[in-house]
N, C-alpha and C positions, 0 to 999 in steps of 0.2 A: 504494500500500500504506500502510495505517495501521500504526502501530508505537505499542507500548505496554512500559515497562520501568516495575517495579518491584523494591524491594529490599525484601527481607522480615527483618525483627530485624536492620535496621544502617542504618545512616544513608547517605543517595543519596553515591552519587560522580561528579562531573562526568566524571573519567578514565573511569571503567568503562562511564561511560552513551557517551559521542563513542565507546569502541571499540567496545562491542556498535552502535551507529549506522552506522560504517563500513562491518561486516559484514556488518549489514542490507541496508546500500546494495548492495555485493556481488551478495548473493543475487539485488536486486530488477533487479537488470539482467539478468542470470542467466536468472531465469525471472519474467517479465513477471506472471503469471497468480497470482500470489500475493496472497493480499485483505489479510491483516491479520495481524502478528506479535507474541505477547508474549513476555518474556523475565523471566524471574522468578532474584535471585540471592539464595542462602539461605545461610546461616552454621546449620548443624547440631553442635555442637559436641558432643552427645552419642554421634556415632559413635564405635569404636574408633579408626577411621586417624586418619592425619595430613589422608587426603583429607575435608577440613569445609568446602571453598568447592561449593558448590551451584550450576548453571544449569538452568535448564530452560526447554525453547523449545518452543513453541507456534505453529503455523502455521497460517493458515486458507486452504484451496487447494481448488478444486473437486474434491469428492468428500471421503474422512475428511479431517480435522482429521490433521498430522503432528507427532507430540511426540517430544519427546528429553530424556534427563534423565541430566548427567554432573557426576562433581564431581573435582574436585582441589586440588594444595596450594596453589592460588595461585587466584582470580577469572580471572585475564587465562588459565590454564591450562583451567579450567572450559570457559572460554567457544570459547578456539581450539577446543578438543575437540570439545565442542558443534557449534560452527556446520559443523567439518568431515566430522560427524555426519551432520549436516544437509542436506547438498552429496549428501553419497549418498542418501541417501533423498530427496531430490527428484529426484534423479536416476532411482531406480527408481520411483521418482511419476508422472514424465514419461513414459518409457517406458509404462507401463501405459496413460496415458491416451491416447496417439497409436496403440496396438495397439487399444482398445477403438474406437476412430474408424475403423478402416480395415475 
């Protein structure tokens, strides 16, 4: 799996970037069949809340593309959310495509 982070209006973080990495790792053991992953983190400060950390994850897995878009008061909160997000829906990813095989 190829893996791509970017940060959008803020400057890169080495912390944010090794835990979104670890995640990734996670995932990729997980489920093998995943081609390529980006994670984009956004500082939206124009919202009402207090929720203004932005992630948004992007998976490329055979068949659609799987996106997810969560925010919270914190990056490292965004992100846990996110990827646990993420967990389920490749989960019901997985399920569909081993029922459409059978």
């Amino acid at each position: 799996m190829t893996s791509q982070i970017q940060f959008v209006n803020m400057k890169n973080s080495d912390r944010l970037e090794i835990f979104i990495l670890d995640k990734l790792e996670k995932l990729e053991k997980k489920y093998t069949w995943i081609i390529n992953a980006k994670v984009y983190l956004k500082l939206e400060p124009f919202k009402d809340t207090v929720k203004d950390k932005v992630c948004e994850i992007d998976l490329s897995v055979p068949g659609p593309n799987i996106f997810n878009k969560t925010y919270g008061e914190s990056f490292e909160a965004a992100i846990a959310e996110g990827f646990g997000d993420m967990e389920k829906l490749l989960r019901k990813h997985k399920d569909k495509m081993y029922k459409s095989v059978r």
